[in-house]
C-alpha positions as CSV (number, residue, x, y, z in Angstrom):
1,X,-7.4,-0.9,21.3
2,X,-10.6,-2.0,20.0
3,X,-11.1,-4.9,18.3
4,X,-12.3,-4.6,14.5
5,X,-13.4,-6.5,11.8
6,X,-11.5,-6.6,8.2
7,X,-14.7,-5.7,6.4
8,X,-15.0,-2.6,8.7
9,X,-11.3,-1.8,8.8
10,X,-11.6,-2.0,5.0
11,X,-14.5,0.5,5.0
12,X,-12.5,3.1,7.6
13,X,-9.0,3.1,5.2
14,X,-11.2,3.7,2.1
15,X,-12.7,6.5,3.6
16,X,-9.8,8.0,4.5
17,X,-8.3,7.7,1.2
18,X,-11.0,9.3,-0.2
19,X,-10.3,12.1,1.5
20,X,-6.8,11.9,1.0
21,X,-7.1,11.4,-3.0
22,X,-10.1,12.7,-3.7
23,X,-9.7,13.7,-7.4
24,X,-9.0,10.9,-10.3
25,X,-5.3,13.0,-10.4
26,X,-4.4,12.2,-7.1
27,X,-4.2,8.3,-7.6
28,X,-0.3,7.5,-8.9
29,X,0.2,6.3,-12.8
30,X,1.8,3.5,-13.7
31,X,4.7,4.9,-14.9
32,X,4.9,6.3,-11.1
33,X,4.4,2.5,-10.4
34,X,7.0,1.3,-12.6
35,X,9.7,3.9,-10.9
36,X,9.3,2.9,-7.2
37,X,9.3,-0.4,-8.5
38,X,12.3,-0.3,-10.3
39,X,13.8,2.3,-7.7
40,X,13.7,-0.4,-5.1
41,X,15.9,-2.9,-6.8
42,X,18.9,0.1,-6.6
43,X,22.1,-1.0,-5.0
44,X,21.7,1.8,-2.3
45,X,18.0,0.7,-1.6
46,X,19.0,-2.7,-1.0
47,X,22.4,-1.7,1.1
48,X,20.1,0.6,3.5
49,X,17.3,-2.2,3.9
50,X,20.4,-4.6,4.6
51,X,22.1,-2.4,7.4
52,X,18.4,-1.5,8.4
53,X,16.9,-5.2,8.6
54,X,19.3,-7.3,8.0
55,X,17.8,-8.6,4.5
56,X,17.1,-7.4,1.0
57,X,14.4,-5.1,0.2
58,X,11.2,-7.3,-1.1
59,X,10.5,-5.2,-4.1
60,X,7.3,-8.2,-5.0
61,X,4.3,-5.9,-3.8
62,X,6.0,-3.2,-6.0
63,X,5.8,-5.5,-8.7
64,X,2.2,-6.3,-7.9
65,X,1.5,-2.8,-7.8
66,X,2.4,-2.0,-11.5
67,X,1.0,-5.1,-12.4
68,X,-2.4,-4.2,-10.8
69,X,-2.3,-0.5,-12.3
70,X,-1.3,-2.0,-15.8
71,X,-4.8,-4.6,-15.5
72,X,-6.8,-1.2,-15.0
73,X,-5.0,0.7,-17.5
74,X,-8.5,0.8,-20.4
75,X,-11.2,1.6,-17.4
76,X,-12.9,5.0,-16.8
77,X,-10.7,7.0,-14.8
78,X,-13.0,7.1,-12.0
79,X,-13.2,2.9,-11.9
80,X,-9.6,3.1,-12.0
81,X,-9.3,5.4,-9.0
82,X,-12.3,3.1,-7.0
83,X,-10.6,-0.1,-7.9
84,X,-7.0,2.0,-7.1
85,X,-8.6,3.0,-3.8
86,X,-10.2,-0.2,-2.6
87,X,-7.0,-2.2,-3.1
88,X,-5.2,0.7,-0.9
89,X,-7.4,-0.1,1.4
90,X,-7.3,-3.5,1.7
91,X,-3.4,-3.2,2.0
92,X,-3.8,-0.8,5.1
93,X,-6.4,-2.7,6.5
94,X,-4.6,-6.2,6.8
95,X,-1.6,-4.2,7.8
96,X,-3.6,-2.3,10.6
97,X,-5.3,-5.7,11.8
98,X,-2.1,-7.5,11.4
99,X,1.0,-8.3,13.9
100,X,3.1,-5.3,14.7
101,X,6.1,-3.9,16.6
102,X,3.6,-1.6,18.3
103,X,2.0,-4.5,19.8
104,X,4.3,-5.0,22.1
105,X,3.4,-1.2,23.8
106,X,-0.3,-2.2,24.3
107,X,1.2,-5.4,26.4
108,X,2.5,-2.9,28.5
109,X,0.5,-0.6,29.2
């Protein structure tokens, strides 16, 4: 795999979400937001992440989320979507860049 920058990895994730969301409508509300946030502190959300992982779910970037959507919530709807779309991006990027469990197939191969 290719080694890449953050700045360019930044640049490939908003593209795609561009493309993926490409109308103001297509970017979640915060009430949306406020739902997953509150959906992951349910007792069967935190019972499946325990069997699954062994820990409770960290519901913080949920919260971060809202928080972030409630900061844009008196912008122009297509500054709202840019900002919306940038921080996606940024999120996917350092994930992407980041460590992995797939790393261990490119030792591997």
């Amino acid at each position: 795999m290719a080694s890449v920058d953050l700045e360019t990895a930044i640049k490939q994730e908003e593209e795609y979400l561009r493309k993926v969301h490409p109308t103001v409508d297509d970017v979640p509300g915060c009430m949306t937001l406020f739902d997953e946030f509150l959906q992951c502190h349910v007792v069967g959300t935190q019972v499946k992440s325990l069997y699954r992982y062994g820990q409770m779910s960290e519901c913080g970037v949920k919260k971060e989320d809202f928080k972030f959507c409630m900061s844009l919530k008196f912008m122009h709807p297509e500054q709202k979507r840019d900002a919306w779309l940038r921080r996606r991006a940024e999120w996917w990027a350092h994930r992407r860049l980041g460590k992995s469990s797939e790393n261990v197939w490119d030792m591997r191969k």
